[in-house]
N, C-alpha and C positions, 0 to 999 in steps of 0.2 A: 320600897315605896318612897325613900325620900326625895327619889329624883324629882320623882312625880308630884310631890310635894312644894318640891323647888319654885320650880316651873309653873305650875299651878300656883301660887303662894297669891299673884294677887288678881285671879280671876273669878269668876261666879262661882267654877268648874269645881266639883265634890268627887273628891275619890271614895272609893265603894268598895271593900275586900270583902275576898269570899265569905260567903254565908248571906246575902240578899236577895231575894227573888226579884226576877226581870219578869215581866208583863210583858209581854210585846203584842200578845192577843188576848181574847179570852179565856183559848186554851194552850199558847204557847209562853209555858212559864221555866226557866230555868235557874238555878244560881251560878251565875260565872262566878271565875276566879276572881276577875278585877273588873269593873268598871268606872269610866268615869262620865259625869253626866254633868253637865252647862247650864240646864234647864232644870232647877229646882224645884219647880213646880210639879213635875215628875217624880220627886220622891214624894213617899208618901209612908206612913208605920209601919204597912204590909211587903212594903216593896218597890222598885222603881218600876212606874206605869211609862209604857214606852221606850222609843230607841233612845239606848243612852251615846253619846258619843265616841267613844272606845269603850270596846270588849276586846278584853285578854282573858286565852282560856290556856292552862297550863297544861303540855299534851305528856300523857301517860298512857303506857300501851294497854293498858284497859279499855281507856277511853280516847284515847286519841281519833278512833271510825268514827265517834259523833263530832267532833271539834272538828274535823276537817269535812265533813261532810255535811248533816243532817243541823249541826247548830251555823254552818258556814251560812249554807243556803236562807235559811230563816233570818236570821239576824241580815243578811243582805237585805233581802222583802221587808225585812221588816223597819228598813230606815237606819241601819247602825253607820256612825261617818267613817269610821275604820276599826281593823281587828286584827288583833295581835295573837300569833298563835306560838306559845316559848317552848324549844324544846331543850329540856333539860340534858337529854342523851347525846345531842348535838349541838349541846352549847349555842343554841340557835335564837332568833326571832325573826318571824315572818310578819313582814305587815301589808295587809289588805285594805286595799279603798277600792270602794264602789264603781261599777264600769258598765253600763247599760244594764240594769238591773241583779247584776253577780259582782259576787270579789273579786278583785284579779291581784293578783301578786305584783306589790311594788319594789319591796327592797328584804332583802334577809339580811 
């Protein structure tokens, strides 16, 4: 995280490590692994209310069928400005931005 730190150092922008619940509906709540969010008005005690602007979710083959599917899709609908999906096993990261209402894969 201290890239992220870096770089963010003199913007609005809050990083957010896992263990925070996302709002993005009433009943679509999950905890990413990383986000970060612009819009600080969106945190709040409970949780970040709304799309935050990057979501990174770290893919593990337990769970990697919801990260690339079932949280992909949602987090698209639901306003996120891109999303970062790391794989460990392939030393990887995919990043995702928005393309007529889905993800689309910009650069690994």
């Amino acid at each position: 995280m201290p890239h992220f730190a870096n770089r963010l150092e003199n913007s609005t922008c809050t990083i957010i490590a896992d263990g925070m619940n996302l709002c993005l509906t009433e009943k679509d709540r999950f905890v990413p692994d990383m986000m970060v969010v612009c819009d600080r008005d969106k945190i709040r005690n409970d949780g970040v209310h709304g799309a935050p602007d990057l979501v990174v979710e770290v893919l593990f083959p337990r769970t990697a069928y919801r990260d690339w599917g079932y949280r992909m899709e949602l987090y698209a609908k639901g306003g996120v400005r891109e999303y970062w999906l790391v794989s460990p096993a392939e030393e990887s990261v995919e990043v995702y931005l928005p393309e007529e209402g889905r993800f689309a894969l910009r650069d690994v």
